[in-house]
C-alpha positions as CSV (number, residue, x, y, z in Angstrom):
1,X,24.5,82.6,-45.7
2,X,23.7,85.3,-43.2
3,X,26.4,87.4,-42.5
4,X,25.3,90.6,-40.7
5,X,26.1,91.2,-36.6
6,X,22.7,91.1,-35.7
7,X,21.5,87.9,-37.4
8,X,24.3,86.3,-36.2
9,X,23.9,87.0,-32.9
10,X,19.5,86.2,-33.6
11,X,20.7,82.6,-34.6
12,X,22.9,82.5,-31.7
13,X,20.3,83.2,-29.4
14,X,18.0,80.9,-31.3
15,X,20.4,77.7,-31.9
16,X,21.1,78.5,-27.4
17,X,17.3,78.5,-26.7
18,X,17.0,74.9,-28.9
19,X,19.7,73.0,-27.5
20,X,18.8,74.2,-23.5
21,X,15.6,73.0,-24.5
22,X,13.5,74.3,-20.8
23,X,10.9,76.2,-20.3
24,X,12.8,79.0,-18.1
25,X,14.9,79.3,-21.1
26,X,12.5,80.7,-23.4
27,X,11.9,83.6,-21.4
28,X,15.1,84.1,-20.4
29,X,16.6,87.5,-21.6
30,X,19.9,86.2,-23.6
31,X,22.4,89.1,-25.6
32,X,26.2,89.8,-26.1
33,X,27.0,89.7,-22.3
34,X,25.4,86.2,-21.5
35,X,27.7,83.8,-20.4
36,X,27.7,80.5,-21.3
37,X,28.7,79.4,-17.5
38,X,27.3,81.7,-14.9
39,X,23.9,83.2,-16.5
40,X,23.2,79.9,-18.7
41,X,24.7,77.5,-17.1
42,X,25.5,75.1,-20.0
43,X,26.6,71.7,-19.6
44,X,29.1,70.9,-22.3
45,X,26.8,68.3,-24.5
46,X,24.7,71.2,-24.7
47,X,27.3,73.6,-26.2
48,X,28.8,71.1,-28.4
49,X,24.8,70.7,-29.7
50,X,25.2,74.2,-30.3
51,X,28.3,74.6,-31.5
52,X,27.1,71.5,-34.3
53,X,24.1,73.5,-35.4
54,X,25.8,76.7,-35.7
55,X,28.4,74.7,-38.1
56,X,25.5,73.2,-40.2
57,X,24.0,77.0,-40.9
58,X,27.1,79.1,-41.2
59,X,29.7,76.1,-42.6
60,X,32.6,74.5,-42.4
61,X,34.9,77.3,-41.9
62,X,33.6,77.1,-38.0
63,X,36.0,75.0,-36.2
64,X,34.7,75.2,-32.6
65,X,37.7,72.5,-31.8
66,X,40.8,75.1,-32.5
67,X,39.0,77.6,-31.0
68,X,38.5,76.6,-27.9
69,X,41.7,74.1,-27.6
70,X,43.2,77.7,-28.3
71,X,41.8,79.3,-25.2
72,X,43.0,78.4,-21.3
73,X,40.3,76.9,-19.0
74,X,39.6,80.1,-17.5
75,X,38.7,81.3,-20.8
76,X,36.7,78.8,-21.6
77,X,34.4,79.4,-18.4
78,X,33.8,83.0,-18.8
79,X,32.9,82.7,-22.7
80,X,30.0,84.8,-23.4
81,X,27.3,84.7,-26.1
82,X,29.0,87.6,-27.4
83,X,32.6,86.0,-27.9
84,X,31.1,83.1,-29.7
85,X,29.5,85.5,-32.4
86,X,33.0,87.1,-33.2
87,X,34.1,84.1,-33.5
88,X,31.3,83.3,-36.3
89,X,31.0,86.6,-38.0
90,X,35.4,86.5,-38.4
91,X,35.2,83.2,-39.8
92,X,32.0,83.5,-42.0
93,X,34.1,86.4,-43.3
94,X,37.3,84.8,-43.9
């Protein structure tokens, strides 16, 4: 199981650019600072896409549920790419 910041945040990036799916998306320049809501604008079947593929490389221990039912809305909007790979890495490491 990868465990190191920077292939976390590579399948991140990787796991985003699947579920979005569009061409604009490939090319897009995504890192720590993206957010999910402003830059990428997400819809939320395509974050819980990502949120089940990031659970089927990195396992169980990823409860994307608690998390976010942990966090207000306003949270929740201004989630970056970089909050979800703490997120990963502390629980990959737990």
């Amino acid at each position: 199981m990868p465990g190191n910041k920077s292939s976390v945040l590579e399948q991140i990036i990787k796991v985003i650019r699947e579920a979005v799916n569009e061409d604009w998306i490939q090319d897009y320049e995504i890192d720590a600072d993206t957010s999910f809501n402003d830059d990428l604008e997400l819809e939320s079947i395509e974050f819980v896409e990502i949120a089940e593929k990031l659970q089927q490389h990195f396992g169980s221990r990823l409860n994307f549920i608690d998390w976010l039912s942990s966090m207000s809305l306003d949270q929740i909007i201004s989630l970056t790419v970089g909050d979800l790979e703490r997120y990963v890495i502390d629980n990959i490491r737990a």
